[in-house]
N, C-alpha and C positions, 0 to 999 in steps of 0.2 A: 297651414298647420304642419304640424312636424309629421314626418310619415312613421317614425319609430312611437313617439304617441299615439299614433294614431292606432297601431295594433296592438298596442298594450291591454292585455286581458287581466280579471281579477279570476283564478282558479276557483276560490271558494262560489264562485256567483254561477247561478246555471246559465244556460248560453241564451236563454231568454231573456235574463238580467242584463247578459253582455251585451245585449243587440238595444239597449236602453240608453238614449243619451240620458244627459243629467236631468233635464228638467223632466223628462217622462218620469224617471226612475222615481224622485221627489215628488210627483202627482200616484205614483201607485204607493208608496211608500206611507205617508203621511195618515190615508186612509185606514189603510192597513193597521198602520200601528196605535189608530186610535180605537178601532175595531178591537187589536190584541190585548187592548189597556183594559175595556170595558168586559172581556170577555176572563180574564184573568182577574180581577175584579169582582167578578160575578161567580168563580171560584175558590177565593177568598173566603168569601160571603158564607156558602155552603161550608165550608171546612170548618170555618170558627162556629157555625150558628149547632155545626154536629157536634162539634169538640164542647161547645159550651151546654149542649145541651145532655150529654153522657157526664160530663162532670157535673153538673146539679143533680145525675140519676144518683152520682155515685156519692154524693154529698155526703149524704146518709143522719142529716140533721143536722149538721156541722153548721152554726150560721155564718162562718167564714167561707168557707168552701160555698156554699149556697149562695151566699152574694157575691164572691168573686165569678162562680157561673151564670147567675144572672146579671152581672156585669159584660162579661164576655159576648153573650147572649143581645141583648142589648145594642153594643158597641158596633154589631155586626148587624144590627137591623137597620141604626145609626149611618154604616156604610154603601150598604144599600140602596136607602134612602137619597143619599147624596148624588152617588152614582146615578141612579135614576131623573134625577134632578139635573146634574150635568146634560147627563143626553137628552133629557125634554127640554135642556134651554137651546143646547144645540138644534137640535128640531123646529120651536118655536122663532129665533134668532136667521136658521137657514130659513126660513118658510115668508118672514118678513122682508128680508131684506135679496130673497131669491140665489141664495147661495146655500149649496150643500155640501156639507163638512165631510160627507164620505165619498165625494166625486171633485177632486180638487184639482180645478184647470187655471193654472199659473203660464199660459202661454204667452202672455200679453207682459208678465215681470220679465222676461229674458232680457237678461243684457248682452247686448254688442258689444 
């Protein structure tokens, strides 16, 4: 391997990132960022169910405004729903076949 590659550092990455070859980096990585989906997601969720539920307060009989917030309302329980769906398949899916979506050991795909 080249030695000037070989020290080549990425500034933005903390030094514990640097000290990651590829395949590490892509097994913390992966985890992580299905973690940050579901967790962002699940902040969605609250934002729209509050937004949607301040606008039906503020309807004020309007039955546009009122079904557009219970629309909103809705859409967001809709999401939820899903979401949670995703991650009990993952669950049920890792559980059967012995693999788990939040601990991903790709040691064995390295290519030479």
């Amino acid at each position: 391997m080249n030695t000037l590659a070989a020290n080549l550092t990425n500034p933005a990455f903390s030094p514990q990132l640097q000290a990651l070859n590829g395949t590490t980096f892509i097994q913390k990585f992966i985890p992580a960022a299905i973690l940050m989906g579901l967790t962002i997601g699940v902040l969605v969720f609250f934002f729209n169910l509050i937004v949607g539920g301040i606008a039906y307060i503020n309807s004020g009989g309007d039955k546009g405004k009122a079904e557009a917030a219970r629309s909103k309302i809705t859409n967001a329980l809709i999401g939820i729903v899903v979401m949670f769906a995703v991650y009990m398949t993952m669950t049920v899916v890792g559980t059967f076949f012995g693999a788990d979506f939040l601990i991903l050991n790709i040691d064995k795909l390295q290519i030479k």
